[in-house]
DRENTORKOL-3810 file (N, C-alpha, C; in nm, 4 decimals):
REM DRENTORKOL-3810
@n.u->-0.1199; n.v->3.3206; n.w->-2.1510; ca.u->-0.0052; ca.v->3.2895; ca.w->-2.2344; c.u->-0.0192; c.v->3.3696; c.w->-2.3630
@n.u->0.0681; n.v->3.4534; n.w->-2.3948; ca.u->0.0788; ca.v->3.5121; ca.w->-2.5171; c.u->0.0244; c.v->3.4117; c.w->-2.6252
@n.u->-0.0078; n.v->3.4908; n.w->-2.7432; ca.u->-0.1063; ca.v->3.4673; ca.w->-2.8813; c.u->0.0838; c.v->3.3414; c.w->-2.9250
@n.u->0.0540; n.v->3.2269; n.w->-3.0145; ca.u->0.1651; ca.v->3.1809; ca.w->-3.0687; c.u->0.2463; c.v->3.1130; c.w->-3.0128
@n.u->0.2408; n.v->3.1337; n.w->-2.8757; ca.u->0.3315; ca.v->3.0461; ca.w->-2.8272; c.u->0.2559; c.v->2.9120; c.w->-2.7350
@n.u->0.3402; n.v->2.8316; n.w->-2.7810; ca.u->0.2801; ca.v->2.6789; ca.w->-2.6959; c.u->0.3546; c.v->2.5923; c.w->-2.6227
@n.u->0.3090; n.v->2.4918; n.w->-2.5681; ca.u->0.3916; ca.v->2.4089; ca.w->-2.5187; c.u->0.4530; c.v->2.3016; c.w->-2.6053
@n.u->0.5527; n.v->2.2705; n.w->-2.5774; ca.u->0.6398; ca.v->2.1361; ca.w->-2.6463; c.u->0.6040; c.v->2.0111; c.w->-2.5419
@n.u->0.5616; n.v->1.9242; n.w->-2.5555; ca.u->0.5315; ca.v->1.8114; ca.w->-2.5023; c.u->0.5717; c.v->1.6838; c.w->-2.5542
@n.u->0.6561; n.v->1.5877; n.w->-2.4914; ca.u->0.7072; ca.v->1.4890; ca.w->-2.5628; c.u->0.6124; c.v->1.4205; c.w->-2.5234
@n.u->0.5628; n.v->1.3811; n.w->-2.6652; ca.u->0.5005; ca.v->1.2607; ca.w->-2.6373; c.u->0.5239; c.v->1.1289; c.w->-2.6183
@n.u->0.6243; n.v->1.0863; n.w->-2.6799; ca.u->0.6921; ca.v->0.9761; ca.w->-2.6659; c.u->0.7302; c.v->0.8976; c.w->-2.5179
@n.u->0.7360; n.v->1.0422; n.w->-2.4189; ca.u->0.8095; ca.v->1.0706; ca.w->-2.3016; c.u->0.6600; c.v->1.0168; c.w->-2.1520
@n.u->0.5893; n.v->1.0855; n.w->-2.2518; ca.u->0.4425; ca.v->1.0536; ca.w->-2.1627; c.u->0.3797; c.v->0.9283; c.w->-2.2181
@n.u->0.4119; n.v->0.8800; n.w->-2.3217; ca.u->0.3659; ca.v->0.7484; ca.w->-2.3707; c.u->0.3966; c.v->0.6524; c.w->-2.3216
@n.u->0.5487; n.v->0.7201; n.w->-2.2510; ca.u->0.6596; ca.v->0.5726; ca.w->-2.1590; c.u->0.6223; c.v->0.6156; c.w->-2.0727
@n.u->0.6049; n.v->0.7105; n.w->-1.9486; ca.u->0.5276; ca.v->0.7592; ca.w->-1.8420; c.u->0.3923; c.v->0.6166; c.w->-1.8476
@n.u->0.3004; n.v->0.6475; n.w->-1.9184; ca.u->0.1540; ca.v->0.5991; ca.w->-1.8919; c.u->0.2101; c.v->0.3973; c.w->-1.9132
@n.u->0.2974; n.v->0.3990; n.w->-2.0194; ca.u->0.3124; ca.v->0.2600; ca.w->-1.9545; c.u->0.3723; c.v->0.1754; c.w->-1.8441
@n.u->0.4640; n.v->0.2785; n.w->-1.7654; ca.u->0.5355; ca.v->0.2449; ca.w->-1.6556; c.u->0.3921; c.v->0.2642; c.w->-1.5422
@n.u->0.3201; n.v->0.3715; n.w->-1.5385; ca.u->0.1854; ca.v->0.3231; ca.w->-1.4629; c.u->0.1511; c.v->0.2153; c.w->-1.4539
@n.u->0.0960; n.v->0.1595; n.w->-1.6380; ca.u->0.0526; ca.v->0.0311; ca.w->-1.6529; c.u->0.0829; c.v->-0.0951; c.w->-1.5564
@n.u->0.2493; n.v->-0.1028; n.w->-1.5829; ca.u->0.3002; ca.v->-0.1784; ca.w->-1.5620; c.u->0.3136; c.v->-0.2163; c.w->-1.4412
@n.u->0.3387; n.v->-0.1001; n.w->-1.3639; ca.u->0.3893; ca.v->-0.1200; ca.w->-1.1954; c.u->0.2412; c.v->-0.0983; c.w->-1.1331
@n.u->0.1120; n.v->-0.0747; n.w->-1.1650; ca.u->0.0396; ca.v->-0.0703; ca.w->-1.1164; c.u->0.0384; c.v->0.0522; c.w->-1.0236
@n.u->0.0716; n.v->0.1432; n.w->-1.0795; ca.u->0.0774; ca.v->0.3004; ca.w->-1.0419; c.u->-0.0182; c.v->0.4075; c.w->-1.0607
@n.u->0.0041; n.v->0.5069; n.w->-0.9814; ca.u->-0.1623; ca.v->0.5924; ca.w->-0.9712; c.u->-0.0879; c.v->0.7081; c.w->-1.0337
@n.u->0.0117; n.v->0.7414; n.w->-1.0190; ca.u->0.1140; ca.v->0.8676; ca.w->-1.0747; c.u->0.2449; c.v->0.8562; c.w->-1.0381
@n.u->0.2732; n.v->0.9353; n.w->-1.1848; ca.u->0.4507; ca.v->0.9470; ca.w->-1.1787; c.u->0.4895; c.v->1.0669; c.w->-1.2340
@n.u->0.6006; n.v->1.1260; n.w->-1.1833; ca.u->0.6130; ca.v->1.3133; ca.w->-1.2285; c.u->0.7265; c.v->1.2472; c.w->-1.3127
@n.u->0.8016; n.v->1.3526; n.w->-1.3129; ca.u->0.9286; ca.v->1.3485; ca.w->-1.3946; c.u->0.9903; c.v->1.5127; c.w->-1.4261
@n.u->1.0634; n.v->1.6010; n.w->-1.3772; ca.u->1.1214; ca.v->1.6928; ca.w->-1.3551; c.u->1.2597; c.v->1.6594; c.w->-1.4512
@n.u->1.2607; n.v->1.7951; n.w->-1.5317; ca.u->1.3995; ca.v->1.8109; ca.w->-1.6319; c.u->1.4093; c.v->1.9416; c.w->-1.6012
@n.u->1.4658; n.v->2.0255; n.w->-1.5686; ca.u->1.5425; ca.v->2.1637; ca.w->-1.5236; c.u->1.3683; c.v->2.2170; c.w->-1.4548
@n.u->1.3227; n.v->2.3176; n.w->-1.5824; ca.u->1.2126; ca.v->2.3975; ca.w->-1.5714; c.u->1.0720; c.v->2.3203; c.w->-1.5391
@n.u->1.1477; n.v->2.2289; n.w->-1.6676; ca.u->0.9776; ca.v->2.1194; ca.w->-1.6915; c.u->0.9593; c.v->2.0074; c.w->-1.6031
@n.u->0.8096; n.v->1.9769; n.w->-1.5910; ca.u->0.7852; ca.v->1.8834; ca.w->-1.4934; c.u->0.7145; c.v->1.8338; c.w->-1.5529
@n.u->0.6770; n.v->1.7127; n.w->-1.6057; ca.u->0.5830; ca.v->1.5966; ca.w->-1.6710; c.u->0.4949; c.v->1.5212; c.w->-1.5669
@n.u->0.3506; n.v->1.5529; n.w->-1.5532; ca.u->0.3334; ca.v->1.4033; ca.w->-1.4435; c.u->0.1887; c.v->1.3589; c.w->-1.5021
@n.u->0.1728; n.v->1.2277; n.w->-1.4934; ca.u->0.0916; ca.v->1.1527; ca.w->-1.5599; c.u->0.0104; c.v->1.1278; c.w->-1.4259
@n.u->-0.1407; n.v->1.0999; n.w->-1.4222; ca.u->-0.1808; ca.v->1.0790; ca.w->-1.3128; c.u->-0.3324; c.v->1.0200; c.w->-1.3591
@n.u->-0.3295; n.v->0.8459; n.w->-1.3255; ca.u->-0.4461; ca.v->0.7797; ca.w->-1.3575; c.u->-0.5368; c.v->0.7885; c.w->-1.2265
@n.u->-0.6821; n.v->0.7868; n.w->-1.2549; ca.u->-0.7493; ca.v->0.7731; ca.w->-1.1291; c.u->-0.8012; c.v->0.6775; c.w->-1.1490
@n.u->-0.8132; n.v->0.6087; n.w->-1.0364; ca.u->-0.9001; ca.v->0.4766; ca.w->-1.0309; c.u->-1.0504; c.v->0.4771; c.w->-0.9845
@n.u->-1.1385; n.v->0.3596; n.w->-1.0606; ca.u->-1.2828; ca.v->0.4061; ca.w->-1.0070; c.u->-1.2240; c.v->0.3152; c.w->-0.8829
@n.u->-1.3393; n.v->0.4192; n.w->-0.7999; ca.u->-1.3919; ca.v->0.3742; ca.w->-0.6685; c.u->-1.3972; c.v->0.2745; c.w->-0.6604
@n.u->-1.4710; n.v->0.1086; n.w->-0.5687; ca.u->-1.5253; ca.v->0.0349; ca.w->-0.5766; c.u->-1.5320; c.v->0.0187; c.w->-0.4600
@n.u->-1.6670; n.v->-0.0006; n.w->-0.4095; ca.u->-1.7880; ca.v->0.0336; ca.w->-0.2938; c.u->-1.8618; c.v->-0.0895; c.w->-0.3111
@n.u->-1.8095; n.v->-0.2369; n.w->-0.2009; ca.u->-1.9206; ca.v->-0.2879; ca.w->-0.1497; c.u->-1.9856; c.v->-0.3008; c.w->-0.0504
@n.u->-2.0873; n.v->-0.3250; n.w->0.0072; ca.u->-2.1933; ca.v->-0.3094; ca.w->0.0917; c.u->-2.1732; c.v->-0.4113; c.w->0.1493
@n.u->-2.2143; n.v->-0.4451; n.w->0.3196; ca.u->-2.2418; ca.v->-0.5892; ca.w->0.3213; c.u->-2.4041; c.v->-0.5917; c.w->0.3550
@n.u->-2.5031; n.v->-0.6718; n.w->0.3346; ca.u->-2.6216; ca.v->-0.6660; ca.w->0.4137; c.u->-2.6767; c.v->-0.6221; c.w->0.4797
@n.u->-2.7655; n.v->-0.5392; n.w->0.5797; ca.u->-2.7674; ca.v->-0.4956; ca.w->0.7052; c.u->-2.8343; c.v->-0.6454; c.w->0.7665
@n.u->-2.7815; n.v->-0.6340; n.w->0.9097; ca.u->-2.8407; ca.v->-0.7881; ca.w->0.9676; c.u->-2.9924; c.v->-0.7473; c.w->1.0029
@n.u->-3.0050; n.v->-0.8983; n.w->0.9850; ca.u->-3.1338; ca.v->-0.9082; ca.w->1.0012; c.u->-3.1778; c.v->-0.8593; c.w->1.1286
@n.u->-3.3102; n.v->-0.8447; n.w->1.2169; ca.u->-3.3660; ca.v->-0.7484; ca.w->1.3324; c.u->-3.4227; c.v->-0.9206; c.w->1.3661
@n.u->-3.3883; n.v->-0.9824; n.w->1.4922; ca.u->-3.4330; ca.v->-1.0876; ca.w->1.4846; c.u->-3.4850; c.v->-1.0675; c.w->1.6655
@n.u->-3.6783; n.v->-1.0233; n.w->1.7019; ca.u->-3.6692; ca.v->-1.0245; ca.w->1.7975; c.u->-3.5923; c.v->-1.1084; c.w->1.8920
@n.u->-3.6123; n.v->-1.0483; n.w->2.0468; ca.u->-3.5260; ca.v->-1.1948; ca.w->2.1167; c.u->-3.4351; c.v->-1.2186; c.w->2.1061
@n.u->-3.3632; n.v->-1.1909; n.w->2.0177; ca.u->-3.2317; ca.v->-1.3027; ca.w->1.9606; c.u->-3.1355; c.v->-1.2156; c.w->2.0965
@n.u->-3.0184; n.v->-1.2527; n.w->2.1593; ca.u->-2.9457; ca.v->-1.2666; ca.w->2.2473; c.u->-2.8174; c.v->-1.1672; c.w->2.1242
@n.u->-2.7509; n.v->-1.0898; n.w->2.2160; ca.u->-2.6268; ca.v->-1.0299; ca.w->2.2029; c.u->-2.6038; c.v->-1.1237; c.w->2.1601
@n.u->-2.4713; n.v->-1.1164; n.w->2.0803; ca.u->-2.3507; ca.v->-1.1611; ca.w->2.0438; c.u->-2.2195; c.v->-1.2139; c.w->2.1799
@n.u->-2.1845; n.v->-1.2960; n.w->2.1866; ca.u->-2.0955; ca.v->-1.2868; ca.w->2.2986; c.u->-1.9389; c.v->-1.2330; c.w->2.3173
@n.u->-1.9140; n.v->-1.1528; n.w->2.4291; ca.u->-1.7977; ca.v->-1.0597; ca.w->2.4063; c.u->-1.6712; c.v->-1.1632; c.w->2.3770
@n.u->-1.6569; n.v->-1.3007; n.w->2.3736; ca.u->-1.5574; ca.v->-1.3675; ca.w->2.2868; c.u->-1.5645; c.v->-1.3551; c.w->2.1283
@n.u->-1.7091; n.v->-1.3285; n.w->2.0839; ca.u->-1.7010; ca.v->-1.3057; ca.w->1.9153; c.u->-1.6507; c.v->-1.2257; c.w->1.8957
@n.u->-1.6954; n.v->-1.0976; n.w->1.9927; ca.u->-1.6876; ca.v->-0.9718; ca.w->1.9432; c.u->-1.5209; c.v->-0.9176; c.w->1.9515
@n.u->-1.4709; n.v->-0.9828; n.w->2.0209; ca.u->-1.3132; ca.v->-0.9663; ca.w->2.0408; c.u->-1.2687; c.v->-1.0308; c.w->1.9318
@n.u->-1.3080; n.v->-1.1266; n.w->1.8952; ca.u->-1.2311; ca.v->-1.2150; ca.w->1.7440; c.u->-1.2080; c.v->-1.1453; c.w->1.6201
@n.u->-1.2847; n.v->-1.0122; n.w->1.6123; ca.u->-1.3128; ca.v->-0.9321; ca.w->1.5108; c.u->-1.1474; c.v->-0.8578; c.w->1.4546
@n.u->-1.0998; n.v->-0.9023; n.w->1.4172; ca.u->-0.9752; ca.v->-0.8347; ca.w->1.3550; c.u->-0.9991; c.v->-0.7076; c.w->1.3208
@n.u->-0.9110; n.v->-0.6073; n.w->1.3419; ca.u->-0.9402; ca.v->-0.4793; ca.w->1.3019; c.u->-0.8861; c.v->-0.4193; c.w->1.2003
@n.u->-0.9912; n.v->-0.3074; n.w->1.1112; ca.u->-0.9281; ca.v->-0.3361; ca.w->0.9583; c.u->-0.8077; c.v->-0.2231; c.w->0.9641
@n.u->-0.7252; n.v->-0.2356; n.w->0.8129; ca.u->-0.6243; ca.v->-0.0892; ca.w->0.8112; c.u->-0.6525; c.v->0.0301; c.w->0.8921
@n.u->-0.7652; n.v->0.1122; n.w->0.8720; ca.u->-0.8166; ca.v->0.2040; ca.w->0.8916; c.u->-0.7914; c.v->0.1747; c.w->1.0685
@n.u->-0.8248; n.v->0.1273; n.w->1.1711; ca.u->-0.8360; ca.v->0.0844; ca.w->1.3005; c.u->-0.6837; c.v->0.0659; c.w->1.3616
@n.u->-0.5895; n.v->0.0705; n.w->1.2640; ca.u->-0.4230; ca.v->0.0839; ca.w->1.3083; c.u->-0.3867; c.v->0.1991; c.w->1.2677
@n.u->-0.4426; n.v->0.2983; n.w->1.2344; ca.u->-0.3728; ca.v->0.4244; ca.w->1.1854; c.u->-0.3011; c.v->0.5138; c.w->1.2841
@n.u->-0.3511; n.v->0.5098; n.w->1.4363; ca.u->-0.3052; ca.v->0.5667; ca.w->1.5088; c.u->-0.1749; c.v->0.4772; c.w->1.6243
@n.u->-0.1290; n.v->0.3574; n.w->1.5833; ca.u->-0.0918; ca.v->0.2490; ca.w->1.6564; c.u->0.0746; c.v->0.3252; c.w->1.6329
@n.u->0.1373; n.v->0.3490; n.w->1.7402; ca.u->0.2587; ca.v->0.3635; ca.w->1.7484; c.u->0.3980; c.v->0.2692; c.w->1.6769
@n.u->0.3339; n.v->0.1704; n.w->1.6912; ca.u->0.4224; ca.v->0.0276; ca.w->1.5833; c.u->0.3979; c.v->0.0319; c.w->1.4452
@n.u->0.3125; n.v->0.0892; n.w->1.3655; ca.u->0.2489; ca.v->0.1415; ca.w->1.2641; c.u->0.3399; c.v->0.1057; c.w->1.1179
@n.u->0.4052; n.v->0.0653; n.w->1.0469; ca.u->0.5063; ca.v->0.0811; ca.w->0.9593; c.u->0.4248; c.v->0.1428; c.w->0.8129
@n.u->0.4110; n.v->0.2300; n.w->0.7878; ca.u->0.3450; ca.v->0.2693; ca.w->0.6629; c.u->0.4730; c.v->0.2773; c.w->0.5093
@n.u->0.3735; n.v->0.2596; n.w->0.4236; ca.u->0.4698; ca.v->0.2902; ca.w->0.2485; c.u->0.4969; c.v->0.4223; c.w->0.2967
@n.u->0.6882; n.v->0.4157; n.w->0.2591; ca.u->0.7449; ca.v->0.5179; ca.w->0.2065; c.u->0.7152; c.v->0.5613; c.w->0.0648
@n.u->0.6852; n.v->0.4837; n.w->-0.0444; ca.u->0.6713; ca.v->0.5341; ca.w->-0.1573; c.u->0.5723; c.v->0.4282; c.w->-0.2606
@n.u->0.5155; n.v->0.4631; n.w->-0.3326; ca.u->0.3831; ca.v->0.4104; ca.w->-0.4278; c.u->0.5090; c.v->0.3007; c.w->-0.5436
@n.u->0.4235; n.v->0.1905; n.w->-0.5455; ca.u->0.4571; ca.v->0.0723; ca.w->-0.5973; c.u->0.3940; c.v->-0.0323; c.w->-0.5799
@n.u->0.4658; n.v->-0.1800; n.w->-0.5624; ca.u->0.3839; ca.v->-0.3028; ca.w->-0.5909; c.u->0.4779; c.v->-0.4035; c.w->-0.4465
@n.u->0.3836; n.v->-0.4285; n.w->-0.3268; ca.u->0.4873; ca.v->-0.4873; ca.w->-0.2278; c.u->0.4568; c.v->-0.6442; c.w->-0.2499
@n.u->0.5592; n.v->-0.6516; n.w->-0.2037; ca.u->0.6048; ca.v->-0.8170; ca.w->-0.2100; c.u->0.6170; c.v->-0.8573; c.w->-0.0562
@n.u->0.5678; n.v->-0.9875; n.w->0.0272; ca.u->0.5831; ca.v->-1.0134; ca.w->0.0896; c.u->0.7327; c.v->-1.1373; c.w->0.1320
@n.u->0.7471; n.v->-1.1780; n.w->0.0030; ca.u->0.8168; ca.v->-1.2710; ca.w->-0.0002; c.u->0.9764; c.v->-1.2446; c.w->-0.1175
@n.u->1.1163; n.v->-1.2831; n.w->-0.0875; ca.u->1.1856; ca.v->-1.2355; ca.w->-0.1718; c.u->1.1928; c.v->-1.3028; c.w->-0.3628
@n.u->1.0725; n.v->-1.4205; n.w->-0.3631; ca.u->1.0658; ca.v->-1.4572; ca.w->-0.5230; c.u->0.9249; c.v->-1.5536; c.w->-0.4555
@n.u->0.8567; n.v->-1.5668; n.w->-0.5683; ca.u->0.7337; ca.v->-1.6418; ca.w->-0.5909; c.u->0.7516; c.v->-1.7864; c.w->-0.5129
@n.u->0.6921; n.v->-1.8217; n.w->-0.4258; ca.u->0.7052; ca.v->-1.9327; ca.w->-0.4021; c.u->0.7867; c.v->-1.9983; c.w->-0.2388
@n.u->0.8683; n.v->-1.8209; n.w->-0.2495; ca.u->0.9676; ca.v->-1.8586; ca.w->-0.0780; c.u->0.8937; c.v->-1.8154; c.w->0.0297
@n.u->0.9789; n.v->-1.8535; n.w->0.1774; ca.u->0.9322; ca.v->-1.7921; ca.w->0.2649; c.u->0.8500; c.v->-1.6673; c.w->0.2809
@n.u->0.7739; n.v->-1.6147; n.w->0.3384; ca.u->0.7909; ca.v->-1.4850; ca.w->0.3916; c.u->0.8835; c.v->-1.3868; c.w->0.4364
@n.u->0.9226; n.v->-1.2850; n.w->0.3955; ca.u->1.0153; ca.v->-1.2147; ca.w->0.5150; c.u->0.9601; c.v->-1.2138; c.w->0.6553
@n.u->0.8604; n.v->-1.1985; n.w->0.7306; ca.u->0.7620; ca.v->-1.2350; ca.w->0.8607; c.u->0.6640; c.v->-1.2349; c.w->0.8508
@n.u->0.5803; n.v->-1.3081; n.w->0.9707; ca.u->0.4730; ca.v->-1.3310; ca.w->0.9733; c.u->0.4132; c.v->-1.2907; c.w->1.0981
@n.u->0.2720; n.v->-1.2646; n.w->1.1204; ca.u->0.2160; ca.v->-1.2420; ca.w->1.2635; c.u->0.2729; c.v->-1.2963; c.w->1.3703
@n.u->0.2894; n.v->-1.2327; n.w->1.4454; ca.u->0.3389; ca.v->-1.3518; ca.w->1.5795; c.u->0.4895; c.v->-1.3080; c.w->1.5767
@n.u->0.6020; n.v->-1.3153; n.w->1.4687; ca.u->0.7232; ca.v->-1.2982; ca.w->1.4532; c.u->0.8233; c.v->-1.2035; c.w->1.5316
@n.u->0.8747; n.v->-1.2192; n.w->1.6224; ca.u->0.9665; ca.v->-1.0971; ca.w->1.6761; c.u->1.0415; c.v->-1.0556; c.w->1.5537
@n.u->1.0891; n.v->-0.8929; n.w->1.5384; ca.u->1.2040; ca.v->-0.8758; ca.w->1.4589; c.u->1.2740; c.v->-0.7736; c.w->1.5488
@n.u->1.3662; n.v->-0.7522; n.w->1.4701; ca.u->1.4694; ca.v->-0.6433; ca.w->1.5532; c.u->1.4813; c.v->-0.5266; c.w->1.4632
@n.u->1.5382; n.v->-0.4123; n.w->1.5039; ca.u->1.5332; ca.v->-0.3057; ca.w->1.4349; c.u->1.6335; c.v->-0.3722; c.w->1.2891
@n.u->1.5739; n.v->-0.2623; n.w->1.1755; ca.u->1.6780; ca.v->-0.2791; ca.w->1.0401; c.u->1.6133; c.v->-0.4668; c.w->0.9791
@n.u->1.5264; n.v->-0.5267; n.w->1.0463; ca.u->1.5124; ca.v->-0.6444; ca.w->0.9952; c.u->1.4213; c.v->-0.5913; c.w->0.8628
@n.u->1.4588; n.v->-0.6947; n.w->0.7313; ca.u->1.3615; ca.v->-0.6732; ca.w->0.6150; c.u->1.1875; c.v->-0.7377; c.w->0.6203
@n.u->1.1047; n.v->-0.6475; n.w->0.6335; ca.u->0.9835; ca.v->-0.6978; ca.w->0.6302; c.u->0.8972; c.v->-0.7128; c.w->0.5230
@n.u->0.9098; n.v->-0.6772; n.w->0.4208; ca.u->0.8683; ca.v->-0.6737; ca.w->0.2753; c.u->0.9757; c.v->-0.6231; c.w->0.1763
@n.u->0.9063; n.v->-0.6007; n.w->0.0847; ca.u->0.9931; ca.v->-0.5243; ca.w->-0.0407; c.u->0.8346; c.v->-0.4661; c.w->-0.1498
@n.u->0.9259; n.v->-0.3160; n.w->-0.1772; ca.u->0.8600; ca.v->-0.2466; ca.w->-0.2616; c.u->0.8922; c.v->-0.2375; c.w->-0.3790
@n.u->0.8507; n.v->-0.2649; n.w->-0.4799; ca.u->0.9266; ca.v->-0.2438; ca.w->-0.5955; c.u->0.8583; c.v->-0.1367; c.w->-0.6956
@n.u->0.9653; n.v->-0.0141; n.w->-0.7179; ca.u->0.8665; ca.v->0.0788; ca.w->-0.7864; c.u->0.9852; c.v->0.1100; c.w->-0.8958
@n.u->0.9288; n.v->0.1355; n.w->-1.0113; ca.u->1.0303; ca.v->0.1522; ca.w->-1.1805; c.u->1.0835; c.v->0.0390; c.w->-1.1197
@n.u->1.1178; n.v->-0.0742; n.w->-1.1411; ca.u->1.2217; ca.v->-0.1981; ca.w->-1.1230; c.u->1.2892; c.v->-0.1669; c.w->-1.0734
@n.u->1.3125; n.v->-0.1137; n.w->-0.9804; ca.u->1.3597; ca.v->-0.1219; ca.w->-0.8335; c.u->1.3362; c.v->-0.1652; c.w->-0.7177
@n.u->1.3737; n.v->-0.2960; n.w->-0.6356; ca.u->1.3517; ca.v->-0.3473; ca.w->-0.5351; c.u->1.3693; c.v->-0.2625; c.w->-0.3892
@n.u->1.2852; n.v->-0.2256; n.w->-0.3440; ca.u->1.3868; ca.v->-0.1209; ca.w->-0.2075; c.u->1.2629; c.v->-0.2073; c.w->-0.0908
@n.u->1.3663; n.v->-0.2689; n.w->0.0070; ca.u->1.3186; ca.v->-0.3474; ca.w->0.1657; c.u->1.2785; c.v->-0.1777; c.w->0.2285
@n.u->1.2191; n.v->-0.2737; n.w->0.2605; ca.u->1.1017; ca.v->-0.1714; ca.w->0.4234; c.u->1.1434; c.v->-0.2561; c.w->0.5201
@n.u->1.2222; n.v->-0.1946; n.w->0.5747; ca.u->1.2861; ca.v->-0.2585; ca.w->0.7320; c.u->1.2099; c.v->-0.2043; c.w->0.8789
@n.u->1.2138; n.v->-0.2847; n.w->0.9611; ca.u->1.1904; ca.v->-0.2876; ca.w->1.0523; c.u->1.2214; c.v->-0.1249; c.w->1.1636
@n.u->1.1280; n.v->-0.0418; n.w->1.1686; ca.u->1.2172; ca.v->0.1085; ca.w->1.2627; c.u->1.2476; c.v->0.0381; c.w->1.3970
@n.u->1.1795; n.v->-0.0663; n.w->1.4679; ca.u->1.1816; ca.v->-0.0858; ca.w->1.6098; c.u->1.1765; c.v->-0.2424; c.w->1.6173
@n.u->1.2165; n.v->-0.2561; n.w->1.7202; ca.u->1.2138; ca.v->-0.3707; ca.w->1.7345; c.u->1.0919; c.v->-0.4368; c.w->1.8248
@n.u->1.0422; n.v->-0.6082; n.w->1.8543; ca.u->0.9129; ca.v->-0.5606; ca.w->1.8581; c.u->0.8792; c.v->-0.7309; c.w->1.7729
@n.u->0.7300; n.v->-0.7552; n.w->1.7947; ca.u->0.6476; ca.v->-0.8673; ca.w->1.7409; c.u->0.5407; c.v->-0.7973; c.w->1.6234
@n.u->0.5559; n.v->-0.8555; n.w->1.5331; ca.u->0.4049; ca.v->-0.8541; ca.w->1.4244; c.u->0.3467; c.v->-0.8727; c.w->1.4683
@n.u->0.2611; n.v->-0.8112; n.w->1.4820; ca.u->0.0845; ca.v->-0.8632; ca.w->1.5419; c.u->-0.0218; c.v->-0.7909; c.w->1.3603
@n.u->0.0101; n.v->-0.7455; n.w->1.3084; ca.u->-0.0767; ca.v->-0.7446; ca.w->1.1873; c.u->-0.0049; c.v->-0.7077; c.w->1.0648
@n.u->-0.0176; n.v->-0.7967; n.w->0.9587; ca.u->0.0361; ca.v->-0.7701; ca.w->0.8363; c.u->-0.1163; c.v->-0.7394; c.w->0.7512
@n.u->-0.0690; n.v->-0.5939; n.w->0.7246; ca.u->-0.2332; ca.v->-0.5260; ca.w->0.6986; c.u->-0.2416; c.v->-0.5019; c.w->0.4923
@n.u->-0.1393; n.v->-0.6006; n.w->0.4358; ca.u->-0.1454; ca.v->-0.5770; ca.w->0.3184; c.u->-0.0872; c.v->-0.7606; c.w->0.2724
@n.u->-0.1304; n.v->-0.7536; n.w->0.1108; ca.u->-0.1184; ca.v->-0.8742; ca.w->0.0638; c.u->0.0027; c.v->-0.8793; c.w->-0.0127
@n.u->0.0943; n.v->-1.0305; n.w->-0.0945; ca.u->0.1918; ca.v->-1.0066; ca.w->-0.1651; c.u->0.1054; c.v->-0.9513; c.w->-0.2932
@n.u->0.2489; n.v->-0.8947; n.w->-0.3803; ca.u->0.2092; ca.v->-0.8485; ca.w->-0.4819; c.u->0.0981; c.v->-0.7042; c.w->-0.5086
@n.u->0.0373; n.v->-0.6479; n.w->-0.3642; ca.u->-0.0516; ca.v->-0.5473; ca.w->-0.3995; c.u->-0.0119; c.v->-0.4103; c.w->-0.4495
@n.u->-0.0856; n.v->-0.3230; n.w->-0.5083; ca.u->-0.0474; ca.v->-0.2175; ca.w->-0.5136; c.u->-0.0696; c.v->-0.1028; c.w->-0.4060
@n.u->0.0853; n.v->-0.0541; n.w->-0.3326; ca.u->0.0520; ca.v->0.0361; ca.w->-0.2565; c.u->0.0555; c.v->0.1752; c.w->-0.2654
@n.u->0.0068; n.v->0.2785; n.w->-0.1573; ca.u->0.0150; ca.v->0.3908; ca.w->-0.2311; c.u->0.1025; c.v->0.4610; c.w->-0.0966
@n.u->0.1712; n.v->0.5728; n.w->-0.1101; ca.u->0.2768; ca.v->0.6486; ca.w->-0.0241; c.u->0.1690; c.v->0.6642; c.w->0.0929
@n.u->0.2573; n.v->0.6175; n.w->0.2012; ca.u->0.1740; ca.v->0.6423; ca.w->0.3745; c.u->0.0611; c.v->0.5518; c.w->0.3645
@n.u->0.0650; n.v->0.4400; n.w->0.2882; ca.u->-0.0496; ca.v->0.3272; ca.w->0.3250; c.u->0.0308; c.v->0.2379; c.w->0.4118
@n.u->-0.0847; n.v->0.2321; n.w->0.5749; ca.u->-0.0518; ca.v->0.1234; ca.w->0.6263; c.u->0.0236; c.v->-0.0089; c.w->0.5999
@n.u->0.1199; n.v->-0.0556; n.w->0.6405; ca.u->0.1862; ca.v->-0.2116; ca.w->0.6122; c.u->0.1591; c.v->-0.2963; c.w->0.7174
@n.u->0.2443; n.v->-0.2745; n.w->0.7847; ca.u->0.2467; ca.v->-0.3639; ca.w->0.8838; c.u->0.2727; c.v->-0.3183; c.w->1.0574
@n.u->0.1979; n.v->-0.3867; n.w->1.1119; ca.u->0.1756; ca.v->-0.3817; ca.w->1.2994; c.u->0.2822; c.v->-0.4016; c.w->1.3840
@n.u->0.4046; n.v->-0.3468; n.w->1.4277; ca.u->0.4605; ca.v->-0.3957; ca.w->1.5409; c.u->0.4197; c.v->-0.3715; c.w->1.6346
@n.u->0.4333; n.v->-0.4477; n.w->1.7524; ca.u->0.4181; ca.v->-0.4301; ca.w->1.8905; c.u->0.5561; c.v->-0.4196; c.w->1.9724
END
């Protein structure tokens, strides 16, 4: 960049940027005006827990293949599942339409295509994640209120 010349940066502009992060529980947000592009981008620490390694208990007998089937399988273990419903876009999902109501569905639930299965809310905007197929829940792979991020797993149809 030539000697003298600099950038203009609103600050004011990125000050409201970093609190709309805050707020919505956001990892990044751009913002495009003709030429210029603004994007704020928090990283989050890691957090890595361990569980135990089991104990080595001579003798001790397998596990029986009824436990071992009980084992729910985590996000990561539906990534390739054809019923798959992943975030269209980074925000805060809601399972329910206000504190306190129903669910939109639950495991087990048939829906039909276009049915509402959550809600995302990103800048105060409510936008439903509907149903692509029609089909039973068999895993709701996120909690109300969490923060999600674009192409994170949601929810299991079958």
């Amino acid at each position: 960049m030539p000697e003298g010349i600099g950038i203009a940066v609103d600050t004011a502009l990125v000050r409201e940027l970093a609190e709309l992060l805050d707020s919505n529980h956001l990892t990044e947000i751009e913002v495009k005006d003709g030429d210029r592009v603004i994007r704020v981008v928090r990283t989050a620490a890691a957090v890595t827990a361990y569980a135990p390694a089991p104990a080595y208990a001579p003798g001790a007998a397998a596990a029986p293949a009824a436990a071992a089937a009980a084992v729910v399988p985590a996000a990561d273990d539906w990534k390739n599942h054809a019923g798959l419903v992943k975030s269209p876009i980074v925000g805060t999902a809601y399972l329910t339409p206000e504190p306190g109501a129903a669910p939109y569905v639950s495991e087990g639930q048939m829906v039909a295509i276009g049915d509402t299965l959550l809600i995302i809310e990103a800048m105060k905007v409510m936008n439903p994640i509907t149903a692509p197929k029609a089909g039973k829940i068999v895993r709701i792979l996120i909690s109300s209120e969490q923060p999600v991020e674009y192409d994170e797993p949601l929810i299991v149809i079958e």
